[in-house]
VMD Tcl script that draws the C-alpha trace (Angstrom):
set ca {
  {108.49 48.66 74.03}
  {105.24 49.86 71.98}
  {104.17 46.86 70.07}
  {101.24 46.77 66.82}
  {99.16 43.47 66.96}
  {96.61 43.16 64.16}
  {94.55 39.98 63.49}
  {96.40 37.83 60.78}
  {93.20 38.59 58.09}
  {93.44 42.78 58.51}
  {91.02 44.80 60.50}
  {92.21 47.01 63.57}
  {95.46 47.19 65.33}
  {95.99 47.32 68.80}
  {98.68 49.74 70.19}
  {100.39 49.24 73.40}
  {103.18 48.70 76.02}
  {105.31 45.61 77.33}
  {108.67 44.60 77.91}
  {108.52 41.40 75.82}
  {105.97 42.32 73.20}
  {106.14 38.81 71.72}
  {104.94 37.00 75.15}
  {102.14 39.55 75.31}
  {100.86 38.64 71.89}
  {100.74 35.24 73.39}
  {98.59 36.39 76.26}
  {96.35 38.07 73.96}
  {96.00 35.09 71.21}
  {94.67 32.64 74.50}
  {91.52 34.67 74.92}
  {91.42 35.92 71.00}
  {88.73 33.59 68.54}
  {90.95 34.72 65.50}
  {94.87 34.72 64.83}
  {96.39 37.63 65.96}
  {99.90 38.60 64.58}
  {103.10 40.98 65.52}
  {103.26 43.68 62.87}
  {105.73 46.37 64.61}
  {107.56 47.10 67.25}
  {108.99 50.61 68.70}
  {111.24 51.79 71.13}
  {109.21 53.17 74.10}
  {107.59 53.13 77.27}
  {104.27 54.04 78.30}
  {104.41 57.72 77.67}
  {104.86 56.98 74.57}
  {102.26 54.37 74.25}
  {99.79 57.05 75.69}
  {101.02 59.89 72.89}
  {100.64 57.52 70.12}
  {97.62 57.00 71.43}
  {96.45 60.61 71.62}
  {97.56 60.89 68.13}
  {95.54 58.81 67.18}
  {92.34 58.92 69.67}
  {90.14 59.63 66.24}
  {90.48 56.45 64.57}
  {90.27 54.62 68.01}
  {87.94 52.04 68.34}
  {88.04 50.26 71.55}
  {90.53 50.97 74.29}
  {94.03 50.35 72.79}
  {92.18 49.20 69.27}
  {92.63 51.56 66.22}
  {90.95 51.70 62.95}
  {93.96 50.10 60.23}
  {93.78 53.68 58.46}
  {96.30 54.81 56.15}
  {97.25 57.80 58.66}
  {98.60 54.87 60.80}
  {99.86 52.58 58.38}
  {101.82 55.27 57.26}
  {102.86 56.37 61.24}
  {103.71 52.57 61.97}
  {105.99 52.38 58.76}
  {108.09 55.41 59.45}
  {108.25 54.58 63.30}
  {108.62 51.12 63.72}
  {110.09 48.30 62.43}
  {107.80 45.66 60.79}
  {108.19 42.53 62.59}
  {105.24 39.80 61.09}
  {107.55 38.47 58.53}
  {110.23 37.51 61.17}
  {110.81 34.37 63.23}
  {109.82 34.24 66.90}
  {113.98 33.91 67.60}
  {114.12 37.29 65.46}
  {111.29 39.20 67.66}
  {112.96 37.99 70.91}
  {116.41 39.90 69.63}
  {114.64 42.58 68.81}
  {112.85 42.75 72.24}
  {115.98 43.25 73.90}
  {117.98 46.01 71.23}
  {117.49 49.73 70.45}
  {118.90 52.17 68.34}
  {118.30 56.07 68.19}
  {114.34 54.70 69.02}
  {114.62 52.77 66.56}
  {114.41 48.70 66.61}
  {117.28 46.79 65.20}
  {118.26 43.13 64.52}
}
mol new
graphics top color blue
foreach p $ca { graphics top sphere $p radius 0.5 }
foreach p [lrange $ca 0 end-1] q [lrange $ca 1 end] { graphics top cylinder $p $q radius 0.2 }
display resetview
C-alpha cells in the first residue's frame, strides 16, 4: 500500500510503500523530533510507489520527501483516501481492504 505521512504542523510529505502503513508511521515517528501524521493511503505496491514518485521527482526534496505543492495535494485527493481524521482501528481496516485501487472502510 502507498501511504502519505506529513508532519502534524504542514511542510513536506513523504511518499512510500508498506504493507501496514500505520506500523510504518510508527517506525518513522521513533526517530522523527516532530509529530508525524497519516494523511492518505492508496492501493499499490512498489511500482507504483516508484511512478508516483517519478511524477513527481520535481517537487522532491529528499529521497521519498516531496514539497506539499498543490500539484500533489490535488494528486493525493483524487487518488487516495484521506486517512488523518480516522482512528488507528479505522487505518488498520483500511490496511487490509481495496476497491477498484481505491481504499475503502
Amino acid at each position: 500500500m502507498v501511504y502519505y505521512i506529513q508532519a502534524k504542523d504542514g511542510g513536506r510529505i513523504k511518499i512510500g510503500y508498506a504493507e501496514f502503513p500505520a506500523s510504518r508511521l510508527k517506525r518513522l515517528q521513533m526517530g522523527s523530533p516532530v509529530e508525524l501524521i497519516l494523511i492518505a493511503v492508496q492501493e499499490g505496491n512498489h511500482l507504483t510507489e516508484k511512478m508516483i514518485h517519478n511524477e513527481f521527482r520535481h517537487s522532491r526534496a529528499h529521497f521519498e520527501w516531496f514539497e506539499n505543492t498543490d500539484e500533489l495535494a490535488d494528486y493525493i485527493k483524487s487518488n487516495a483516501i484521506l486517512v488523518a481524521d480516522l482512528n488507528q482501528e479505522k487505518v488498520l481496516k483500511l490496511e487490509k481492504r481495496a476497491d477498484n485501487g481505491r481504499i475503502i472502510y
